[in-house]
N, C-alpha and C positions, 0 to 999 in steps of 0.2 A: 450534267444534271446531278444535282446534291442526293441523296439518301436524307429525306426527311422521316426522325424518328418522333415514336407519340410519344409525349411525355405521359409515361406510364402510370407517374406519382397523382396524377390526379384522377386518375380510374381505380375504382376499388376493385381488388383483390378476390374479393371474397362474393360478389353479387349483391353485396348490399342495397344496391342502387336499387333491384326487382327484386329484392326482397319484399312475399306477401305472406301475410297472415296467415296461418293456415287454419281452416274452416274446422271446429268442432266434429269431433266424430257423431252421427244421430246413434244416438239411443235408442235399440229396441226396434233394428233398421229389419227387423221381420216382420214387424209390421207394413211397412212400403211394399215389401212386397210383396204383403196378403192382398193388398189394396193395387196391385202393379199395372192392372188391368184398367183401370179409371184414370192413367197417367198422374199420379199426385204431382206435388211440390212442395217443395217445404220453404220455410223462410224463418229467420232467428223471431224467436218471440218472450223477454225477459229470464234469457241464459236458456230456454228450452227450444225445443224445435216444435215449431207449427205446422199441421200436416193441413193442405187444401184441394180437396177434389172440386174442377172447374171455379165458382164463387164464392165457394163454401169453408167457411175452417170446418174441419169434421174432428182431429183429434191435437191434443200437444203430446209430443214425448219428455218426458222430464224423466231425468239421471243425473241428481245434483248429489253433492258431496254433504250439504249443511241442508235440514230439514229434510231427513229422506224418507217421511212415512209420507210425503206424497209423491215419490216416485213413484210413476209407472204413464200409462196412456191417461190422457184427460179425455173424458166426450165431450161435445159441445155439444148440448142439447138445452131442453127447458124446465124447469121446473114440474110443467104439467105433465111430464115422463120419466120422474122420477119412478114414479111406483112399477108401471109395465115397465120397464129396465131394470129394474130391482130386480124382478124375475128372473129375468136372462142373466143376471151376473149380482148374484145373492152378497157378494163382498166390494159389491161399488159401493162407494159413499162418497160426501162432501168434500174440500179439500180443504183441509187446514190453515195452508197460508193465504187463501182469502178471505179467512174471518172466519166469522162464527154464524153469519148470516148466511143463510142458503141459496148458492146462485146455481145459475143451470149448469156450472161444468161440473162433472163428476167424475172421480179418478177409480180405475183400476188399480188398486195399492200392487208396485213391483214384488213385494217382499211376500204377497200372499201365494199359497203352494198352488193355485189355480193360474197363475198369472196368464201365462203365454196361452193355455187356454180360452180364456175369456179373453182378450186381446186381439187375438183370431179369430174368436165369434162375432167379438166386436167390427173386424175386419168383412166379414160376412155380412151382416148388417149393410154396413155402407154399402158393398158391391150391389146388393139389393136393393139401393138405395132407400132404405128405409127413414122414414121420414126425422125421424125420433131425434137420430144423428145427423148432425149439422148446421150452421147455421152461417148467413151471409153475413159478413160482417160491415156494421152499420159506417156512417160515413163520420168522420170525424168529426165533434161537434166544437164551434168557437170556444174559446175558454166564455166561463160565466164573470159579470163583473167582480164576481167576490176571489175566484181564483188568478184574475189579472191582478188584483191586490193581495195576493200573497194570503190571503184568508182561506175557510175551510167550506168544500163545499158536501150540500147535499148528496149522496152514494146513489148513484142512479139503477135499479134494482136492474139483473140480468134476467129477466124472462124466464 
């Protein structure tokens, strides 16, 4: 019987073959586990990490490099709790790079000397599930016929 050798030259060297991507570090991963008790999850959400307890988005972490005064926790909440949440965390505001128009998420700025503070209270909040925080996220809607034609559509307000 012959000694059959593998031809080596067509197997990489190097593991290229399983070479995977490797997953972004989360941002602000003390958050998870204020929240560690509700089992979260995350999932990539345009370059940020999206935090979901059971149906719920409840927060995004963003730690981007370009536009970084909205770093820090997003809430997902609604408009109609803007002002009692203003209370609890006196330097939330709107977020910049979604315009100028006021939608329900609202950012803990990273940069501000409260941060992890209020992030953690924020953390609190949800474990209580306080209603304020969170919201299901709706089902994806068909494109409209203006945006099947490459045209501009109406901004559907976020609650």
């Amino acid at each position: 019987m012959s000694n059959r050798r593998r031809n080596s030259a067509s197997l990489p060297l190097d593991g290229a073959l399983f070479r995977v991507k490797p997953r972004k570090a989360v941002p602000f991963e003390f958050v998870l586990d204020g929240i560690a008790a509700l089992s979260p999850y995350t999932r990539p959400l345009f370059g940020c990490i999206a935090v979901y307890v059971q149906d719920k988005i409840v927060l995004v972490l963003r730690d981007k490099r370009t536009s970084t005064e909205d770093n820090g926790v997003w809430l997902a909440t609604t408009k109609e709790h803007h002002e009692s949440l203003r209370r609890e965390f006196p330097r939330m505001r709107s977020i910049k790079v979604l315009g100028t128009e006021v939608t329900g998420w609202q950012v803990l700025p990273a940069d501000e000397p409260d941060f992890e503070e209020a992030a953690l209270r924020a953390c609190e909040l949800i474990l209580a599930k306080d209603p304020r925080i969170g919201k299901v996220p709706g089902a994806r809607r068909a494109p409209s016929p203006a945006a099947r034609r490459g045209g501009k559509t109406s901004k559907r307000g976020n609650g």
